[in-house]
C-alpha positions in Angstrom: 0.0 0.0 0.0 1.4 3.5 -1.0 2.1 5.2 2.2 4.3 8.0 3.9 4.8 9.5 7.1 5.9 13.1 7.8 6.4 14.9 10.8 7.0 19.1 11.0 10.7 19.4 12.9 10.9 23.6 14.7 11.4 25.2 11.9 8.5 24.5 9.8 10.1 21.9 7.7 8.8 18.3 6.9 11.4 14.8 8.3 10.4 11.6 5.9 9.7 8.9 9.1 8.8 6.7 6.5 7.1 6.2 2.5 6.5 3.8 -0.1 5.4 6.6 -2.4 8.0 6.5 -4.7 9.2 9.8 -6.9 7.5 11.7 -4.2 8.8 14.0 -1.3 7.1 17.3 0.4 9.2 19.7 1.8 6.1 21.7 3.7 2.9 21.2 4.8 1.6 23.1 2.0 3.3 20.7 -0.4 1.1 18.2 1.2 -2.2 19.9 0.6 -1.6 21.1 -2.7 -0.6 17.5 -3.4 -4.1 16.0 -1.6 -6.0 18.8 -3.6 -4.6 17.6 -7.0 -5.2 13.9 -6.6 -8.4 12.8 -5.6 -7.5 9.2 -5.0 -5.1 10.5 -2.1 -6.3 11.0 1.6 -4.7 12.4 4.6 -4.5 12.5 8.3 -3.0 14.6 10.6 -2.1 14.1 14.9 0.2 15.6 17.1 2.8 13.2 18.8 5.0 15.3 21.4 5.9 18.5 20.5 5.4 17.8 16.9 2.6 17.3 14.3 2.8 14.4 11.9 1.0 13.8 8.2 -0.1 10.1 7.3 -1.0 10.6 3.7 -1.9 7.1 1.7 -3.7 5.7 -1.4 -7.6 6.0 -0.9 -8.2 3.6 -3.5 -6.1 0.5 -2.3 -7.5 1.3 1.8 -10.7 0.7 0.6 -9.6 -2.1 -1.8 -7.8 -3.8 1.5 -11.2 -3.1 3.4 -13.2 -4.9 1.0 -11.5 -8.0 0.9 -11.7 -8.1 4.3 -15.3 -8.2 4.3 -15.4 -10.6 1.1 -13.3 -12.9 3.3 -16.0 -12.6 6.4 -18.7 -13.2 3.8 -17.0 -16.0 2.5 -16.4 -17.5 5.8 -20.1 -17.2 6.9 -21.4 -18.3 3.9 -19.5 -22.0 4.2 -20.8 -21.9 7.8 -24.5 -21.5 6.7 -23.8 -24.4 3.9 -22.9 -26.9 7.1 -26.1 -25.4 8.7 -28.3 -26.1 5.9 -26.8 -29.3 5.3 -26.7 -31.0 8.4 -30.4 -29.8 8.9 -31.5 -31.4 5.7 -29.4 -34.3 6.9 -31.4 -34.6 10.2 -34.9 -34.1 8.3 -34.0 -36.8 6.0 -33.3 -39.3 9.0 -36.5 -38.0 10.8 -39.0 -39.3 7.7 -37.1 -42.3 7.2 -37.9 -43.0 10.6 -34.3 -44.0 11.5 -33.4 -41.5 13.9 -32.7 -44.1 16.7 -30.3 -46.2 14.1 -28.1 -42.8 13.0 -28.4 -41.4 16.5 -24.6 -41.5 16.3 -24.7 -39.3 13.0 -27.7 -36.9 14.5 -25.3 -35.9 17.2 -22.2 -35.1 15.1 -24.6 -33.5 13.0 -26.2 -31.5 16.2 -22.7 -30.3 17.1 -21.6 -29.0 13.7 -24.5 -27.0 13.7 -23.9 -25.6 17.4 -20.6 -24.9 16.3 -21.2 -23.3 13.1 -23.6 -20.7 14.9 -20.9 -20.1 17.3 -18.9 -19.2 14.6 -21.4 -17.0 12.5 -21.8 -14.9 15.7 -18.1 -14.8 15.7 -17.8 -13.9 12.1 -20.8 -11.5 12.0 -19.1 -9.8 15.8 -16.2 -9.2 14.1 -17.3 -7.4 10.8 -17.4 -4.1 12.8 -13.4 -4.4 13.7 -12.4 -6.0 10.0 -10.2 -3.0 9.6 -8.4 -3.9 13.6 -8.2 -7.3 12.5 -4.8 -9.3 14.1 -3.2 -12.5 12.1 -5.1 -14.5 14.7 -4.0 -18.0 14.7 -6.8 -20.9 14.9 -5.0 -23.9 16.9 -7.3 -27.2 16.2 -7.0 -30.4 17.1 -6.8 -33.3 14.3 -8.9 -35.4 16.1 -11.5 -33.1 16.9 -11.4 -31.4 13.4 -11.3 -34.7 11.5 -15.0 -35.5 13.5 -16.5 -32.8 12.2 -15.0 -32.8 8.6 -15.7 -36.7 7.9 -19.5 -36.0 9.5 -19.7 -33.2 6.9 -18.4 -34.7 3.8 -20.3 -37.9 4.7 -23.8 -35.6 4.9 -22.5 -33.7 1.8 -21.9 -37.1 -0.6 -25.3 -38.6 0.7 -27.2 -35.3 0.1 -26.0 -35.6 -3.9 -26.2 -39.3 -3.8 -22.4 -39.9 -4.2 -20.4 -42.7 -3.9 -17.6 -41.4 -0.8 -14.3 -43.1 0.0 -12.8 -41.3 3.1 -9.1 -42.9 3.7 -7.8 -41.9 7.1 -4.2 -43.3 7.6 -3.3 -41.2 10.9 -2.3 -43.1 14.1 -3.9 -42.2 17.6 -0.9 -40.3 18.1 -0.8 -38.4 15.0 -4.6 -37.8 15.6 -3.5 -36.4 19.5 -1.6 -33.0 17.9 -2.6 -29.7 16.7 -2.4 -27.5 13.7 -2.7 -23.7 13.0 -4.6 -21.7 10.4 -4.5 -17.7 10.6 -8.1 -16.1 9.9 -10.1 -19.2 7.9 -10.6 -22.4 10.7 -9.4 -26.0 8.8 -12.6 -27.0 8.0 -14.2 -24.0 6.5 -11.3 -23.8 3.9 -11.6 -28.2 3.3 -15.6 -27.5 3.3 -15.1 -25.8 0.3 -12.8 -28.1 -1.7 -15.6 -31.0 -1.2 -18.0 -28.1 -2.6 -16.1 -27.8 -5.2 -15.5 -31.4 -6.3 -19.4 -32.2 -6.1 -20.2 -29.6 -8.0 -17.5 -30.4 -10.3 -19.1 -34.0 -10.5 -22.7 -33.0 -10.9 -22.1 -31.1 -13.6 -19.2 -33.4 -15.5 -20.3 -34.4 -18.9 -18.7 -38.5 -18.1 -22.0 -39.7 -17.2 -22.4 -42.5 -14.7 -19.1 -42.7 -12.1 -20.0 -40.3 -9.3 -17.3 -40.4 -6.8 -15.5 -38.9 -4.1 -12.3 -40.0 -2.6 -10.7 -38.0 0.7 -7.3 -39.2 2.1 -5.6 -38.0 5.1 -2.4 -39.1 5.8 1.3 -37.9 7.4 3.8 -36.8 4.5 7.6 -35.7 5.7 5.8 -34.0 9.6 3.0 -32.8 7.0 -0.5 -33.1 7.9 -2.4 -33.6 4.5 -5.7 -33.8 3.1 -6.3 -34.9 0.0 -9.6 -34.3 -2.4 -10.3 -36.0 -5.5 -13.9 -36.3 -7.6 -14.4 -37.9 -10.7 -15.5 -34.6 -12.7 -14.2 -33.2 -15.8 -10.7 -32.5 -14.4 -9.0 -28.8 -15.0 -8.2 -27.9 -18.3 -4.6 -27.8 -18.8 -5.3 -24.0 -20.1 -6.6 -23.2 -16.5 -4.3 -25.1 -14.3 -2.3 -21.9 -13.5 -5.5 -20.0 -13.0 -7.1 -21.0 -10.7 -5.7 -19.8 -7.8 -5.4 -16.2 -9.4 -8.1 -14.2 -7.2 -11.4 -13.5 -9.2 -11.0 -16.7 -11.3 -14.0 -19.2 -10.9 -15.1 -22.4 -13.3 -18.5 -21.8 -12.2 -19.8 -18.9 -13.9 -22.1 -16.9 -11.2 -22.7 -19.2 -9.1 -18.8 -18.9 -8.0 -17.4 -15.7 -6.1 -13.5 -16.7 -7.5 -12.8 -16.5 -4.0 -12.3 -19.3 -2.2 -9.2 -21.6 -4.3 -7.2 -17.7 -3.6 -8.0 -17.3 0.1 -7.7 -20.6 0.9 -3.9 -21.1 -0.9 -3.1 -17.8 1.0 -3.9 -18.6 4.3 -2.7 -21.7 4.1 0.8 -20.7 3.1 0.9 -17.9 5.5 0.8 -20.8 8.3 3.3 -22.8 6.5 1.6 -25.0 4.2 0.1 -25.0 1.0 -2.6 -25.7 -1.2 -1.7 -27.6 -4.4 -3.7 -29.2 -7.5 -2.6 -32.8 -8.8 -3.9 -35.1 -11.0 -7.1 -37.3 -9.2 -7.1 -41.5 -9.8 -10.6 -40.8 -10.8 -9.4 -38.7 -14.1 -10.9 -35.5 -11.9 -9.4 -33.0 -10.2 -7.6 -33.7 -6.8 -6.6 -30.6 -4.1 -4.1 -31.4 -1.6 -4.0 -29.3 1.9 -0.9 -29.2 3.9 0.2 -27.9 7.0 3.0 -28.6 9.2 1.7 -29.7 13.2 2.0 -27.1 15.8 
């Protein structure tokens, strides 16, 4: 973000603190103002710190910018949260008029507590819109164990929702299961929520009729915790491969916000891990998450 930081010494003139305006200096205050006046996409603030008075002058356009994806970010966040909400619910409603609510009481109860726990988080999410711009690199520490319980209720619900065939391979030992991760800003299973999303709607609308099926690994790699997600859609065209992670970019016309893949890569390697595309067994597409424990 374009930036600088001025402050007025005794004799009237301006000392550079700091600025990542570049080919720009003011030597007075009036510089500054005739400066502001001129460019329209400039904004300034003034405060006195000691004896001194100091300018913060800094790009309009990109603080906004910064503000709104911010906001896009909560949105996005409550938006998977409501998804979970919806379809654990339908999940529940379905066992209900079957009549089998006794033999899937197991399932009811995950279901119960992914729904407690998404509210929790929407009131979070929805608490915190009014300080998006305070907003610290807060770091999410989650257990495997306990996140695992509510992702493999979730994509269970999810696959029997769209009637599709699930393969959920969990290779992790009790002790691997015992240990914690760390996400900044987007909890573990909002960002893997949204991968399953993606590969059942990638396999409800592939043209290879007939195969409809997800496969989910988790597994240990080199101290790695990893999550793979593979469907048998269409697969990503080669042309796109190097795409879609590019902010904005979306294979789902509008029904897609071109958000998610982005945001989710980015937070992911800002806590040391990554999010990568490889080719699925199931000639589909297939996202690996990986983070290192805590």
């Amino acid at each position: 973000m374009e930036l600088a930081i001025y402050e007025q010494i005794n004799t009237g003139e301006l000392k550079v603190i700091f600025s990542s305006m570049e080919n720009l200096s003011f030597k007075s205050e009036e510089d500054i103002h005739f400066f502001i006046m001129n460019n329209n996409s400039y904004g300034i603030k003034t405060f006195n710190h000691q004896q001194s008075k100091v300018y913060l002058i800094f790009n309009t356009n990109e603080f906004y910018q910064d503000v709104i994806d911010k906001l896009n970010e909560r949105v996005h966040e409550i938006k998977n949260l409501l998804t979970i909400v919806v379809s654990s619910s339908l999940f529940m409603m379905r066992i209900v008029n079957k009549g089998k609510i006794l033999e899937k009481i197991d399932f009811v109860k995950k279901s119960l507590n992914d729904i407690d726990l998404s509210i929790q988080n929407i009131i979070i999410n929805l608490n915190g819109i009014g300080n998006v711009l305070n907003e610290s690199e807060k770091q999410y520490k989650i257990k495997v164990s306990n996140y695992l319980n509510i992702f493999e209720s979730e994509v269970f619900s999810q696959c029997d929702q769209f009637g599709i065939k699930l393969n959920f391979m969990n290779s992790l030992t009790e002790k691997e299961k015992s240990k914690f991760i760390q996400t900044k800003k987007i909890q573990l299973n909002q960002i893997s929520l949204n991968l399953v999303k993606n590969a059942i709607f990638a396999i409800n609308n592939s043209t290879r009729k007939g195969n409809k099926e997800l496969i989910v690994g988790v597994e240990v790699i080199d101290s790695f915790f990893k999550i793979s997600i593979q469907d048998s859609g269409d697969g990503i065209k080669d042309s796109l491969r190097d795409k879609i992670f590019e902010k904005g970019f979306t294979t789902k016309g509008e029904e897609g916000s071109g958000l998610g893949l982005a945001l989710s890569q980015k937070v992911l390697k800002e806590s040391g891990g990554d999010l990568e595309l490889d080719e699925s067994f199931l000639e589909g597409a297939r996202f690996i998450i990986s983070l290192p424990f805590a």
